[in-house]
MDTraj code that builds the backbone (N, CA, C; nanometers):
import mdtraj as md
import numpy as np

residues = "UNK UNK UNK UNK UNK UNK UNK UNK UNK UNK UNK UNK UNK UNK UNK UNK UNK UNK UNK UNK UNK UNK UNK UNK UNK UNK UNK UNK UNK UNK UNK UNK UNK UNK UNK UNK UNK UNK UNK UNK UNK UNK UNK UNK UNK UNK UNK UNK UNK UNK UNK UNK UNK UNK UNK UNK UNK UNK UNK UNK UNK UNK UNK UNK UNK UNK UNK UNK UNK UNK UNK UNK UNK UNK UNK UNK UNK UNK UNK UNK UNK UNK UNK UNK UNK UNK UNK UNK UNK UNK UNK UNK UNK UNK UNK UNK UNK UNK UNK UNK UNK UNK UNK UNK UNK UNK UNK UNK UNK UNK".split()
xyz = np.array([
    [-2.4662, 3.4173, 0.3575],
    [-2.3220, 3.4288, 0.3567],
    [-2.2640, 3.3028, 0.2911],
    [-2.1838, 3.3140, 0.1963],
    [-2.0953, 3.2022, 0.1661],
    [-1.9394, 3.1779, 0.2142],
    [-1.9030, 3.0671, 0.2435],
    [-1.8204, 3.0212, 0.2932],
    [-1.7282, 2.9916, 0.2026],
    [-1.5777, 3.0349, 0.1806],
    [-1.4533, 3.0351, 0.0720],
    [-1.4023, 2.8984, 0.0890],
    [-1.3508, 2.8425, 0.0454],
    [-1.2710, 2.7333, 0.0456],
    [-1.2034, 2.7141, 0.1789],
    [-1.2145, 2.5833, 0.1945],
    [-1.1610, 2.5234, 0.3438],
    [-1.0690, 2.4136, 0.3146],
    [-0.9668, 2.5106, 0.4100],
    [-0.8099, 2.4630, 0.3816],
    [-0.8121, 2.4291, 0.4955],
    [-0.7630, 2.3158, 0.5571],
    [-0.6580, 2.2526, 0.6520],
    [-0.5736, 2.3311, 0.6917],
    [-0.5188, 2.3848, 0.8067],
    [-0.4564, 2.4261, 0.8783],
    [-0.3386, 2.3854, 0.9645],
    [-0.3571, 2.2694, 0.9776],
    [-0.3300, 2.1636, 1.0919],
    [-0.2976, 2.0257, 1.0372],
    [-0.1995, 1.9377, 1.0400],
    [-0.2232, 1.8122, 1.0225],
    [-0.2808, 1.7462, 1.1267],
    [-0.4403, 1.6944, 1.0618],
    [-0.4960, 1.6527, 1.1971],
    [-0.5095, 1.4752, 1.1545],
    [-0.4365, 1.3702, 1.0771],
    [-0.3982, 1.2595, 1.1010],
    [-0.2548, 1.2261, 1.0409],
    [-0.1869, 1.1094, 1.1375],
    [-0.0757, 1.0775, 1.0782],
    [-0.0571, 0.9016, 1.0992],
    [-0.0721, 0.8811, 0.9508],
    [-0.0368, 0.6989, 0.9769],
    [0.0785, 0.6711, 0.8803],
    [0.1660, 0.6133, 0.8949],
    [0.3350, 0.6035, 0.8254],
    [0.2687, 0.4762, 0.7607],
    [0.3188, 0.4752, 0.6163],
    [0.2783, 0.3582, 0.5290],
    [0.4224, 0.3045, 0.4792],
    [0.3920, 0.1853, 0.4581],
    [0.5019, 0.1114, 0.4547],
    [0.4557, 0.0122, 0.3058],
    [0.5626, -0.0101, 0.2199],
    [0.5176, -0.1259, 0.1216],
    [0.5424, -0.2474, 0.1825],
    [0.4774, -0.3884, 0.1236],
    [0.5307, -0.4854, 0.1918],
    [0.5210, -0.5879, 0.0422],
    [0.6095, -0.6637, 0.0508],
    [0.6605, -0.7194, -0.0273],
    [0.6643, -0.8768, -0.0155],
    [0.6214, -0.9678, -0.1719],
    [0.5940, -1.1115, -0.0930],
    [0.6671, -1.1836, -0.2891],
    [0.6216, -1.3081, -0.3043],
    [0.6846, -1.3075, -0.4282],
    [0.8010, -1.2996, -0.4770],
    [0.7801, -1.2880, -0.5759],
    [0.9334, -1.2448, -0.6715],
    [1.0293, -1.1235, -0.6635],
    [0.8712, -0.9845, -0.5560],
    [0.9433, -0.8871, -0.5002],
    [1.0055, -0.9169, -0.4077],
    [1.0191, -1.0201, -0.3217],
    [1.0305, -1.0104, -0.2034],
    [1.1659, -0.9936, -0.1539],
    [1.2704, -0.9586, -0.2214],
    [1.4359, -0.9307, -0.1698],
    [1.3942, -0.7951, -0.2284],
    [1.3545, -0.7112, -0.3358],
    [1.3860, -0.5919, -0.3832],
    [1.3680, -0.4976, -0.3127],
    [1.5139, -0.4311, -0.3164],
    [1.5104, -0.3156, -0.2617],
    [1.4315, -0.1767, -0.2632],
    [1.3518, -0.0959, -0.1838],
    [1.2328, -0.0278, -0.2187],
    [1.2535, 0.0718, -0.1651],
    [1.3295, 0.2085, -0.2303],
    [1.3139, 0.3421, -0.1269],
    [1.2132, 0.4100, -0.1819],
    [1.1876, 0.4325, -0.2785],
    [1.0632, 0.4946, -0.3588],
    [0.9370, 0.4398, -0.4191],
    [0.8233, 0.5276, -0.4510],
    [0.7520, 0.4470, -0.5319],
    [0.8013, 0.4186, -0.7121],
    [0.9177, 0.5121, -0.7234],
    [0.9691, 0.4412, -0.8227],
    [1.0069, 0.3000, -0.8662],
    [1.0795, 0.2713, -0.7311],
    [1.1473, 0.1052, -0.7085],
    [1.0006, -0.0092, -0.7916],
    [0.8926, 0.0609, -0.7521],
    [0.7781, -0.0665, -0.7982],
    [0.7415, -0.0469, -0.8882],
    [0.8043, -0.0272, -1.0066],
    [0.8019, -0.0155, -1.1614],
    [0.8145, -0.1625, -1.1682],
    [0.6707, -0.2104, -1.3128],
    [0.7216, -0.3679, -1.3188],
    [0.6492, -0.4365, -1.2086],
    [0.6540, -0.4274, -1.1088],
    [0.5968, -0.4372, -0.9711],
    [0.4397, -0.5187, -0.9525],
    [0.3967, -0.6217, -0.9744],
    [0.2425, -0.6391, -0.9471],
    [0.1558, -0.5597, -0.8263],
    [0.1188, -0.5059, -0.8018],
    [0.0220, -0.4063, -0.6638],
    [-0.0881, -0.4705, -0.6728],
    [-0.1061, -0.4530, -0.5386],
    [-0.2680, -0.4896, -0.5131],
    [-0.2843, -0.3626, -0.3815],
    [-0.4171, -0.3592, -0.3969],
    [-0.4186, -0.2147, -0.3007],
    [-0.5781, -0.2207, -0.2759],
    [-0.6352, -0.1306, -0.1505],
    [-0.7562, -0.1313, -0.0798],
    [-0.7811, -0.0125, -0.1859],
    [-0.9065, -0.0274, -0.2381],
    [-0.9519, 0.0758, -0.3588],
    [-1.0076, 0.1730, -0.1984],
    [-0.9838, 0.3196, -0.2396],
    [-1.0378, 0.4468, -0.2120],
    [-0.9625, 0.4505, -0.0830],
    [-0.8543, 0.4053, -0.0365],
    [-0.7542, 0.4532, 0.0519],
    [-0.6785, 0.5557, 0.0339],
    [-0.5990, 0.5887, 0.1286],
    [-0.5035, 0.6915, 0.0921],
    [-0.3482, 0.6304, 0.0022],
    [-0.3342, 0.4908, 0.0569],
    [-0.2333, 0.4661, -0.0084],
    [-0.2849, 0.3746, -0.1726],
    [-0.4252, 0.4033, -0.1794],
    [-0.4903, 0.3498, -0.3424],
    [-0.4275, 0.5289, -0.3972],
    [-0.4439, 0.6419, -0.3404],
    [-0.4611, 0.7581, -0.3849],
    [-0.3237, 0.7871, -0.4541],
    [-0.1891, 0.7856, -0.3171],
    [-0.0743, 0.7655, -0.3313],
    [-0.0556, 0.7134, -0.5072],
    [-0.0567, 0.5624, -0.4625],
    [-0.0032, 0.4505, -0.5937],
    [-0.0077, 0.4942, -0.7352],
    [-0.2254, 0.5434, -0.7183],
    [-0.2868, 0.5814, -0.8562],
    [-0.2167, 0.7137, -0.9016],
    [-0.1619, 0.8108, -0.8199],
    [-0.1585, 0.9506, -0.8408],
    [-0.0137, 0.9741, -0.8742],
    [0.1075, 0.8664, -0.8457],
    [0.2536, 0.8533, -0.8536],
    [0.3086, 0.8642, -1.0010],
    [0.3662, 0.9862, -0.9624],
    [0.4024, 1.0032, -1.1694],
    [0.3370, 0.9961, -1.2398],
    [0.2128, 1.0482, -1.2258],
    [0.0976, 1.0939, -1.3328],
    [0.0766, 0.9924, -1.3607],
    [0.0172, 0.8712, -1.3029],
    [-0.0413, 0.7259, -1.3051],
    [0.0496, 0.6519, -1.3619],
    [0.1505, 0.6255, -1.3701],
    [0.2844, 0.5557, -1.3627],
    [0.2649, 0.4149, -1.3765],
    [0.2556, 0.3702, -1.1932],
    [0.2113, 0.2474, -1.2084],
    [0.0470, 0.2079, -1.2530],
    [-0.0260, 0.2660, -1.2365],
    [-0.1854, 0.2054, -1.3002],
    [-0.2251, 0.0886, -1.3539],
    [-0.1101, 0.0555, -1.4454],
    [-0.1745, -0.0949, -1.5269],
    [-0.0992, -0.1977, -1.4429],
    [-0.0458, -0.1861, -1.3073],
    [-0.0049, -0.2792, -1.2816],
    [-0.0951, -0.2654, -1.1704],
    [-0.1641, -0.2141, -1.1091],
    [-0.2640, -0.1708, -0.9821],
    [-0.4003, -0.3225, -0.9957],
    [-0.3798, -0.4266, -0.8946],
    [-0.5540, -0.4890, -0.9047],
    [-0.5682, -0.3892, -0.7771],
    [-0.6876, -0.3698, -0.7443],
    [-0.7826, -0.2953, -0.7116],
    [-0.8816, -0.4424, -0.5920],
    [-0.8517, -0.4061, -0.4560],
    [-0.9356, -0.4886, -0.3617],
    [-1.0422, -0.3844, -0.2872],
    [-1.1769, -0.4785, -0.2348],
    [-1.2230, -0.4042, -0.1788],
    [-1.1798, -0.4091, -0.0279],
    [-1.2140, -0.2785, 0.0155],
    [-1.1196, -0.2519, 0.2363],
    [-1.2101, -0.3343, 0.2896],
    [-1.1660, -0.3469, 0.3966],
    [-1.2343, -0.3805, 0.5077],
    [-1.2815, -0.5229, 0.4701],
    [-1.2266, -0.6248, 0.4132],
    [-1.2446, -0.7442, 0.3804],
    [-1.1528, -0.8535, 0.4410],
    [-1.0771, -0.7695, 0.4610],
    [-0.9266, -0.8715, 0.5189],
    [-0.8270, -0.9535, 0.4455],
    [-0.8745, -0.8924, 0.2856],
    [-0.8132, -0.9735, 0.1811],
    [-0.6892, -0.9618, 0.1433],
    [-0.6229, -0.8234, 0.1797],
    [-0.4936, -0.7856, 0.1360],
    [-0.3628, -0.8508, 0.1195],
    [-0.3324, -0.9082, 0.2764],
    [-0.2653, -0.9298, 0.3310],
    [-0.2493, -1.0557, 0.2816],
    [-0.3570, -1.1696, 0.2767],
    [-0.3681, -1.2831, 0.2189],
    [-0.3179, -1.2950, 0.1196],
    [-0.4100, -1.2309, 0.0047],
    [-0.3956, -1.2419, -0.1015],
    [-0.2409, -1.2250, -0.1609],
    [-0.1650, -1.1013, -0.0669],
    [-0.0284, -1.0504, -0.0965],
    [0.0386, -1.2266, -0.0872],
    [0.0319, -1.2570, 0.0465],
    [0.1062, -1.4228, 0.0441],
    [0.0686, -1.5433, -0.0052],
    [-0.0294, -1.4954, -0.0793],
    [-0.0669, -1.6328, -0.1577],
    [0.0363, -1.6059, -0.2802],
    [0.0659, -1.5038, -0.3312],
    [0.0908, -1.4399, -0.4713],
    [-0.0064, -1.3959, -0.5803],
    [-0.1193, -1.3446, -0.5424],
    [-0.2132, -1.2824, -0.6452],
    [-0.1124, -1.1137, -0.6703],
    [-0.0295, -1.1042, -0.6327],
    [0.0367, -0.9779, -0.7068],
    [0.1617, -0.9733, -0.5564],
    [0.2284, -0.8811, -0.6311],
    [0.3788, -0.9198, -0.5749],
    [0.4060, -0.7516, -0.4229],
    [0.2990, -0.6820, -0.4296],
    [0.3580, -0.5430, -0.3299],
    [0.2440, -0.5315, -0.3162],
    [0.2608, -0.4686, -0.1942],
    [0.1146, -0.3513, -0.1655],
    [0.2119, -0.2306, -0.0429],
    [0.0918, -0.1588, -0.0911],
    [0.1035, 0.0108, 0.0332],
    [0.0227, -0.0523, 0.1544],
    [0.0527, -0.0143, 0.2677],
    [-0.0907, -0.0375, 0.3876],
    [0.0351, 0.1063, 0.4811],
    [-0.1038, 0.1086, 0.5716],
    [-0.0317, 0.1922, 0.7216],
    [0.0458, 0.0484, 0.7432],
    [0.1707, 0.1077, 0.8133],
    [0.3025, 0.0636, 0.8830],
    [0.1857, -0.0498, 1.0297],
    [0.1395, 0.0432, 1.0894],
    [0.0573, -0.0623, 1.1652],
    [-0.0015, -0.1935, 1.1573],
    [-0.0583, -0.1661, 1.0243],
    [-0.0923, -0.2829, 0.9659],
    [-0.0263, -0.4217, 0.9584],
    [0.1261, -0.3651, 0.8961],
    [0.1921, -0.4906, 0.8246],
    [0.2211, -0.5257, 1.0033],
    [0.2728, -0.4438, 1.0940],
    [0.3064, -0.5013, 1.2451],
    [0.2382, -0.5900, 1.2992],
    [0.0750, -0.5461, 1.3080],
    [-0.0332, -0.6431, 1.3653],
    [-0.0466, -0.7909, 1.3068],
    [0.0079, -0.7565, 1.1611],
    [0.0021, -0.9127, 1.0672],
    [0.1294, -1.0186, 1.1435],
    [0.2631, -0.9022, 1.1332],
    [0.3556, -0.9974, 1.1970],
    [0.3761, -1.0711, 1.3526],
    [0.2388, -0.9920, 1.4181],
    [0.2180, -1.0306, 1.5523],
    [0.1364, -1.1205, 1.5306],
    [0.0399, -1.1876, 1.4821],
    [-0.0319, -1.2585, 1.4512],
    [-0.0128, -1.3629, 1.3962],
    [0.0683, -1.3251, 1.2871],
    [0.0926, -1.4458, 1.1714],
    [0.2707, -1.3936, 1.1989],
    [0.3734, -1.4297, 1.3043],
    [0.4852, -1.4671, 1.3135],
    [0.5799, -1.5307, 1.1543],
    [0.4764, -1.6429, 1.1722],
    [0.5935, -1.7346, 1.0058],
    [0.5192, -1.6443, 0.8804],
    [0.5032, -1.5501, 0.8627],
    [0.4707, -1.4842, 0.7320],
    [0.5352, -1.5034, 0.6472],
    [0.5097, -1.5307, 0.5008],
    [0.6094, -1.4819, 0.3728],
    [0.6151, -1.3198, 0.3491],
    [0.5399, -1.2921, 0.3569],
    [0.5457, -1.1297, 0.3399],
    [0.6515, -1.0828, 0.4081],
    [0.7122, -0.9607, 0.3687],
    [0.8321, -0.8490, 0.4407],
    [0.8011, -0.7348, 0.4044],
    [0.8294, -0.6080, 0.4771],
    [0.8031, -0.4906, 0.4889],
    [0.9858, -0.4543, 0.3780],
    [0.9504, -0.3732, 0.3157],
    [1.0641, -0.3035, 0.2241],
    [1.1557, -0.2635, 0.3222],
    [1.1382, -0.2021, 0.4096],
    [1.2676, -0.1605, 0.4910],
    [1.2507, 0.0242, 0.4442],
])
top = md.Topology()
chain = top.add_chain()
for i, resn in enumerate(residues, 1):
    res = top.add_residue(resn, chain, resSeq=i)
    for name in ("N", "CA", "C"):
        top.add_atom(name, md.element.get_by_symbol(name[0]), res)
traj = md.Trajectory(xyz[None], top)
């Protein structure tokens, strides 16, 4: 017997992503992924919000995308050092940073 294509039914995860902003972005106003035209990104390669970024207006932003590897802990850093000016993460994320690291340069877009 073969089995037809398997569709999802159900949303079975939900994590709210948030941009966060450090740099020269760091006042710009951000309701879309349009707003980060121009924009330096840095992003966790093979995430959902690498998928998002790469896939936005038929690769839109792309040449402005560096590319980190996950699970390194580099993101966040790297965002406040200034190796590139935005990133995507889950909303959780940028929270746990501001519980941690209080005096951050980084800001969440709003």
């Amino acid at each position: 017997m073969t089995l037809g294509t398997l569709t999802a039914t159900r949303p079975y995860h939900f994590a709210a992503l948030t941009v966060v902003l450090a740099g020269k972005a760091a006042g710009k106003r951000v309701t879309s992924l349009a707003d980060l035209d121009g924009v330096s990104l840095g992003i966790e390669g093979g995430t959902f919000a690498d998928a998002a970024l790469m896939g936005f207006d038929h690769g839109r932003l792309i040449s402005q995308i560096t590319h980190l590897v996950p699970g390194r802990g580099e993101l966040l850093p790297k965002l406040e050092q200034g190796e590139f000016d935005a990133t995507l993460i889950a909303l959780h994320r940028d929270d746990a940073c501001r519980i941690e690291h209080p005096d951050t340069g980084i800001k969440p877009s709003g």
